[in-house]
LUMKOL-268397 format. One record per residue: x, y, z of N, C-alpha, C in turn; residue in one letter. Coordinates in steps of 0.2 Angstrom, whole numbers, padded with zeros to 4 digits, always signed. Example, Ala and Ser with C-alpha at 12.3 -4.5 7.8 and 13.67 -1.06 7.14 Angstrom:
// residues 2
+0066-0028+0039+0062-0022+0039+0066-0016+0039a +0064-0011+0035+0068-0005+0036+0064+0000+0039s 
This chain:
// residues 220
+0053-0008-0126+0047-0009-0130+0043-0003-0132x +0042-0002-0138+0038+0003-0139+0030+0005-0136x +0028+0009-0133+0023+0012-0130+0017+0010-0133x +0018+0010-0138+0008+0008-0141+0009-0002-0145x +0016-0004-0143+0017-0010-0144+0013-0015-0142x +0011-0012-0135+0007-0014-0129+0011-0020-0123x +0004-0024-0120+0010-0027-0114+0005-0034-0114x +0013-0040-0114+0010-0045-0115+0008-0051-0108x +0003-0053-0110+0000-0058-0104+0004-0059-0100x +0006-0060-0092+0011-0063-0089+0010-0069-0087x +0015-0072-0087+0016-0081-0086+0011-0084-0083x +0011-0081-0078+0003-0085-0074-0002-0083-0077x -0003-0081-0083-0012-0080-0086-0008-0083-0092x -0016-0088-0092-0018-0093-0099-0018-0088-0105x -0015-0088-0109-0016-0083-0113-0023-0088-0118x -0027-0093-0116-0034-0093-0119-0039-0092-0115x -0037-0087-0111-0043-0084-0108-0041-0076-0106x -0038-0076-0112-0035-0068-0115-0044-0064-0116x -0045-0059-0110-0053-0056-0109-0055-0053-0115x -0061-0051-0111-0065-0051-0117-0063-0044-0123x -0062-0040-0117-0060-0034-0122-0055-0034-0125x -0050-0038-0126-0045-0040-0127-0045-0042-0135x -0052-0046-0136-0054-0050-0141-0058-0047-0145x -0061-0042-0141-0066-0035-0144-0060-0030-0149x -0055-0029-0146-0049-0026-0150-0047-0028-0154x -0044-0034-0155-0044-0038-0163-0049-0039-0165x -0056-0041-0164-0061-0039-0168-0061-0032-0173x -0060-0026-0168-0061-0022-0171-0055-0020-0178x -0051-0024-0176-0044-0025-0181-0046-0027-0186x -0049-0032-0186-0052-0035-0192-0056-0030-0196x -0060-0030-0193-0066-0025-0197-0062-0016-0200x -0058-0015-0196-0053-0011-0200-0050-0013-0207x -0047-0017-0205-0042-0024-0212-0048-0022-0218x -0052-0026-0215-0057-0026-0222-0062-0020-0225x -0060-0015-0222-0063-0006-0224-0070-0006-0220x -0071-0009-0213-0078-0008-0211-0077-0003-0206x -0074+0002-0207-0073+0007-0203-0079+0009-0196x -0084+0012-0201-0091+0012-0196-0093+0009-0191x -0091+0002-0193-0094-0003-0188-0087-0007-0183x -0080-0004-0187-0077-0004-0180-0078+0002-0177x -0080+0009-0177-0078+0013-0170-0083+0011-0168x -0089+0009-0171-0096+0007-0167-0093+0003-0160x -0089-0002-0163-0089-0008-0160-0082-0004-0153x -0076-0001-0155-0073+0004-0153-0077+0007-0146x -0083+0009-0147-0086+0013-0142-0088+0008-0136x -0090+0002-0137-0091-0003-0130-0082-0002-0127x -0077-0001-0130-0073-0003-0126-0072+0007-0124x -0072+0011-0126-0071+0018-0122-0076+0018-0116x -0084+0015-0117-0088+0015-0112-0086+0012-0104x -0083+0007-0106-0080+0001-0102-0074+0004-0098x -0068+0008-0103-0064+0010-0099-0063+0018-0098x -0068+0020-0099-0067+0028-0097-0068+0031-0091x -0071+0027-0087-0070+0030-0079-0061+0031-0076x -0060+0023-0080-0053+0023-0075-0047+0027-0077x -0049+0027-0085-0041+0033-0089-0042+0038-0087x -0049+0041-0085-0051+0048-0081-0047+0048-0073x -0049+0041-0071-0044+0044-0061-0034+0042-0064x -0035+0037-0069-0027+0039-0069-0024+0045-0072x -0030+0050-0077-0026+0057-0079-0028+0062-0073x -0031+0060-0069-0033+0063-0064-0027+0063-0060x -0023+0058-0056-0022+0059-0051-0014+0063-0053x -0012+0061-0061-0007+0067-0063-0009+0073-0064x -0014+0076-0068-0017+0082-0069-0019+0086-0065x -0025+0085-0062-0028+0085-0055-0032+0092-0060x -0032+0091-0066-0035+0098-0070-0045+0098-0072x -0048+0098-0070-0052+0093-0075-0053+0095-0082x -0052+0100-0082-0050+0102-0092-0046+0097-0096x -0037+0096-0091-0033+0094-0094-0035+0086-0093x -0037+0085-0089-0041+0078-0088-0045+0076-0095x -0051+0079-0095-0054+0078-0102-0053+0077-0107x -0046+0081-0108-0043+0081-0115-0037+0076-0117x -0034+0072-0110-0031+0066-0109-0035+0061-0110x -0042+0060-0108-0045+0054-0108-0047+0056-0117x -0050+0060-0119-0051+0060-0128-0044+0058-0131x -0039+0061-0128-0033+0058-0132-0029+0052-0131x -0031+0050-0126-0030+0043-0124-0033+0037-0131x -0041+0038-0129-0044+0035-0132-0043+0035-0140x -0042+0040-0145-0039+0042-0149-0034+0041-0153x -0028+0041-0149-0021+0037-0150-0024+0029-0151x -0027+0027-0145-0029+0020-0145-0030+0019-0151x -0036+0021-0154-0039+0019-0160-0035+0018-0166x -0032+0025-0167-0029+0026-0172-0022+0021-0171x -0018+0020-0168-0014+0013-0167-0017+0005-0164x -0023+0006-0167-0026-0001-0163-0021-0007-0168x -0019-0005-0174-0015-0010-0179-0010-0014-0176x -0007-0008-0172-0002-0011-0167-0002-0018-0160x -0007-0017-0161-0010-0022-0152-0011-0029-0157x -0008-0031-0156-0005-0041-0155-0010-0044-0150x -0012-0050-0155-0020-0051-0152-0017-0055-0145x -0012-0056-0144-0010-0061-0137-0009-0055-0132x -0009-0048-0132-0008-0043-0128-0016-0044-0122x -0016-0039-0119-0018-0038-0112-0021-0030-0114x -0028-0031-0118-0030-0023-0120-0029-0019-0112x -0033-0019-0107-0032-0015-0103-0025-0012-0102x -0019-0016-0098-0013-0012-0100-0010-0010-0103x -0012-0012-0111-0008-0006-0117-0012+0001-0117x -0020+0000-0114-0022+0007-0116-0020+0011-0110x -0018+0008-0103-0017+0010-0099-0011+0017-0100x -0004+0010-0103-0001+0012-0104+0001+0019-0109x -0004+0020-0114-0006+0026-0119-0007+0032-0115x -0010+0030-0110-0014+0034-0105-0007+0037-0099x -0004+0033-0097+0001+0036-0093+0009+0040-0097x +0009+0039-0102+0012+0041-0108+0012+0049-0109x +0002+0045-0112+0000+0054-0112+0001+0059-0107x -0002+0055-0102-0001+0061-0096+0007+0065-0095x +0011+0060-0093+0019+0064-0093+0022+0068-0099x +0018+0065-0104+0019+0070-0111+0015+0078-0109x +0009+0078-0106+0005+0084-0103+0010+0090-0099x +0011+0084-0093+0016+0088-0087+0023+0088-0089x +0025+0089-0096+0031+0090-0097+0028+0097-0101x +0025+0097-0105+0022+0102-0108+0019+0110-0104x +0015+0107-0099+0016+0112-0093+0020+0113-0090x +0027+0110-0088+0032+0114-0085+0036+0119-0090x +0036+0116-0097+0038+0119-0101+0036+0128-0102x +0029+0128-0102+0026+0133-0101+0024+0139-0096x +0025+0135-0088+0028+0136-0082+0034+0144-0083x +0038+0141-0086+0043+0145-0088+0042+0153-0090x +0037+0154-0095+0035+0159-0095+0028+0161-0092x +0024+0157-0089+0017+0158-0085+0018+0158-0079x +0018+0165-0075+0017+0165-0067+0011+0164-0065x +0009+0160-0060+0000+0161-0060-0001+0164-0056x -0008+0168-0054-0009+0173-0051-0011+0170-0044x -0009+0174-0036-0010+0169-0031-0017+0164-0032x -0024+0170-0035-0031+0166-0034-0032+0159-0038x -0025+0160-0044-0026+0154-0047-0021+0148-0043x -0015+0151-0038-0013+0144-0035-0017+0141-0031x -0021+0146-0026-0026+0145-0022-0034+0139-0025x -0035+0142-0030-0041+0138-0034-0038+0129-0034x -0030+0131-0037-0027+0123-0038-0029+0120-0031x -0026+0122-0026-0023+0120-0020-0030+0117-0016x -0038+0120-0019-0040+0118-0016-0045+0112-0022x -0044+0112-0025-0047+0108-0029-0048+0101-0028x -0053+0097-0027-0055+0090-0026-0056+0087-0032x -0055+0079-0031-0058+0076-0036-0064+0073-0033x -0067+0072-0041-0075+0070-0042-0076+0065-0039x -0071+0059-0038-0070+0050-0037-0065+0053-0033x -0069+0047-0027-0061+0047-0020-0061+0038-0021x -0056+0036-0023-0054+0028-0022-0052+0027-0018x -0054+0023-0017-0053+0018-0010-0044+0016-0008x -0042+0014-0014-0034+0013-0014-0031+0018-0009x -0032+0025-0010-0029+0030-0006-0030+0027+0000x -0035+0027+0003-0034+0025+0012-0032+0017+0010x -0031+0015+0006-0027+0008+0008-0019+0009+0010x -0018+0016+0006-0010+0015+0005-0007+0020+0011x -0011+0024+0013-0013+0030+0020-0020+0033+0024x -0021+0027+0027-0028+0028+0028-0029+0036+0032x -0026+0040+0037-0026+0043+0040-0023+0052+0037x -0021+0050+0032-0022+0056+0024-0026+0059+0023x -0026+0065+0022-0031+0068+0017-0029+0067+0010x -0035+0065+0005-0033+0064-0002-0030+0071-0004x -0031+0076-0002-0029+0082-0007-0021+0083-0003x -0019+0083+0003-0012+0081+0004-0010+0073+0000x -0014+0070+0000-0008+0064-0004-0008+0065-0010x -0013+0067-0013-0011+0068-0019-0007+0074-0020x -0003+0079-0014+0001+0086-0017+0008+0081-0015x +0007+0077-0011+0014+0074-0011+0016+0067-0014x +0012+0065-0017+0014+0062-0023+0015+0064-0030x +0012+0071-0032+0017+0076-0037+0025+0076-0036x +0027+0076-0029+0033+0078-0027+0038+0073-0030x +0034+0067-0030+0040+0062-0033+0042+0060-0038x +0048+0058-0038+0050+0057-0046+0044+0053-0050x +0046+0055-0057+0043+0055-0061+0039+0043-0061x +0045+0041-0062+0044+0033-0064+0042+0032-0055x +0044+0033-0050+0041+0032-0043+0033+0035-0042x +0029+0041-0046+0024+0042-0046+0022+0039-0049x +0022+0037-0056+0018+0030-0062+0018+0026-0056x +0022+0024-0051+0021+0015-0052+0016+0017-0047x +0016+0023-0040+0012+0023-0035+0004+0026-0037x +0003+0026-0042-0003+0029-0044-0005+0021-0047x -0002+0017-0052-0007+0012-0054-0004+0005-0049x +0000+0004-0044-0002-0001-0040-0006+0000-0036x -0005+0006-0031-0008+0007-0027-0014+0011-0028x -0014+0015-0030-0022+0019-0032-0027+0013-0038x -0024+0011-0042-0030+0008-0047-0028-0001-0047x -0024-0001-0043-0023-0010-0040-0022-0014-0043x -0016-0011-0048-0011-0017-0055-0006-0018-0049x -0006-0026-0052-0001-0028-0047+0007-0025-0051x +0013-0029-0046+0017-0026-0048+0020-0029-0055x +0018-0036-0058+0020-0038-0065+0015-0034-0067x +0008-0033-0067+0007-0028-0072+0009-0021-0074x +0012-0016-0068+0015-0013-0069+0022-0012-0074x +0027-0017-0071+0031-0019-0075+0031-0019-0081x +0024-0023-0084+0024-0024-0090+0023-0016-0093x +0018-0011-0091+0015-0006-0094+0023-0001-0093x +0027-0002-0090+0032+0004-0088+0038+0001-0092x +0037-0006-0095+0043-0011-0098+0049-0010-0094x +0048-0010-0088+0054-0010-0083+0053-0018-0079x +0060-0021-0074+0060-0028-0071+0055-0027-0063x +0051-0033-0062+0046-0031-0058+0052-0031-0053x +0055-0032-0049+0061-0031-0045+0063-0023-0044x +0063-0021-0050+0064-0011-0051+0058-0009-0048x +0050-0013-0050+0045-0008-0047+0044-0010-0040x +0047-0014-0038+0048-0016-0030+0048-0012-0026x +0055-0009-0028+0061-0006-0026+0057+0002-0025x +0056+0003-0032+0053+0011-0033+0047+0011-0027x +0042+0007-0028+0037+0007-0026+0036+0009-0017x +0045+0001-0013+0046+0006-0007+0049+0011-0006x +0053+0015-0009+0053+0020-0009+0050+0027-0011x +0044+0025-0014+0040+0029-0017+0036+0029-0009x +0033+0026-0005+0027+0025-0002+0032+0028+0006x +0040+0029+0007+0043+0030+0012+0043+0038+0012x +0045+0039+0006+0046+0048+0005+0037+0049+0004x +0033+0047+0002+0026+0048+0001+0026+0050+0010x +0027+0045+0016+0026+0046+0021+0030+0052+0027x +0034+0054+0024+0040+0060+0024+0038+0066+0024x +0035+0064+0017+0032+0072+0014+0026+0074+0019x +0024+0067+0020+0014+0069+0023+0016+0072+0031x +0021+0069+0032+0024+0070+0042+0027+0075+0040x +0027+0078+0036+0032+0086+0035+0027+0091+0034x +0019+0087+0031+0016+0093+0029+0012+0095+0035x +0014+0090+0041+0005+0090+0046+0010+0097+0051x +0004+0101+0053+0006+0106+0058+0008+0104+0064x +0014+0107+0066+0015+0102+0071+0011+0107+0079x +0013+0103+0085+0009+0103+0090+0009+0108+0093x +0015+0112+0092+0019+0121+0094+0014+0124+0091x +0014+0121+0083+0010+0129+0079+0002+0127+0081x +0002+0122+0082-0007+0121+0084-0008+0126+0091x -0005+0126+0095-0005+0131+0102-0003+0136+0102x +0001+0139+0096+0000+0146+0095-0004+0149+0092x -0009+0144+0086-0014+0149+0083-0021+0150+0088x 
């Protein structure tokens, strides 16, 4: 399925109680259709308000830039607009924009690694990354490893493959179930099962691989 196709309501939801923003997106369809351009972005701006915090922690927990951050969530929103024609009023607006947003992000970190190639960062700039926090700590993180630090979980969940980190960032950090995952990754929920124990085994690998162990603590 194509990316800005979007993702359709799953079985167990009534699609007549398809939410609100959902209906606020074909609204604004309309007002597009008939050249009311103005008063769709007007009407457009209740739905970025509504969801700008979250496309911000989901560019966050891939970027961890807040520059790159910024410019994910403007271009999130952006693309959204600019293909709202495409969203099919039975869709689920949350995770098509979701999806817009996890898209862009790996489009970003392909772009950086691309560039990785001829940019060596200088140690004060690995050091600035390494020590960088985010502005928002979710609560999902200590659901999924209470006894982590978020800046170690999140250096070892960079570590994993690409579709194992999507899935472990929006179940677990932003609490899509696993159909809704599915839907936004157009993979079978059974694959994001799979991926997901796996992802959260090697997650607890890396973190027992990162802690100092009890030798080096008695030496320092």
């Amino acid at each position: 399925m194509n990316a800005m196709a979007g993702t359709v309501i799953s079985s167990g939801q009534d699609a007549s109680i398809v939410n609100k923003d959902s209906r606020v997106a074909s609204e604004i369809k309309e007002l597009l259709n008939s050249g009311n351009h103005q008063e769709a972005r007007s009407r457009f701006e209740e739905l970025i308000d509504t969801y700008r915090n979250r496309i911000a922690r989901i560019a966050y927990y891939y970027l961890r830039d807040p520059a790159e951050v910024d410019e994910a969530v403007q271009d999130t929103f952006f693309k959204a607009f600019i293909h709202l024609q495409t969203f099919r009023d039975e869709l689920f607006f949350e995770l098509w924009l979701s999806r817009i947003a996890v898209n862009g992000c790996l489009d970003r970190l392909k772009a950086q690694s691309r560039r990785r190639h001829w940019i060596v960062p200088t140690n004060d700039q690995l050091e600035e990354r390494l020590q960088r926090e985010p502005t928002v700590a979710p609560s999902a993180e200590q659901m999924l490893l209470a006894n982590e630090r978020r800046d170690q979980l999140l250096a070892a969940v960079e570590q994993l493959p690409e579709r194992q980190r999507s899935i472990v960032i929006l179940n677990q950090f932003e609490e899509y179930s696993t159909k809704e995952v599915s839907n936004m990754l157009n993979v079978a929920e059974s694959t994001v099962r799979v991926h997901l124990f796996r992802a959260i085994r090697s997650l607890r690998t890396l973190l027992r691989n990162a802690r100092p162990s009890s030798k080096d603590n008695a030496s320092v």
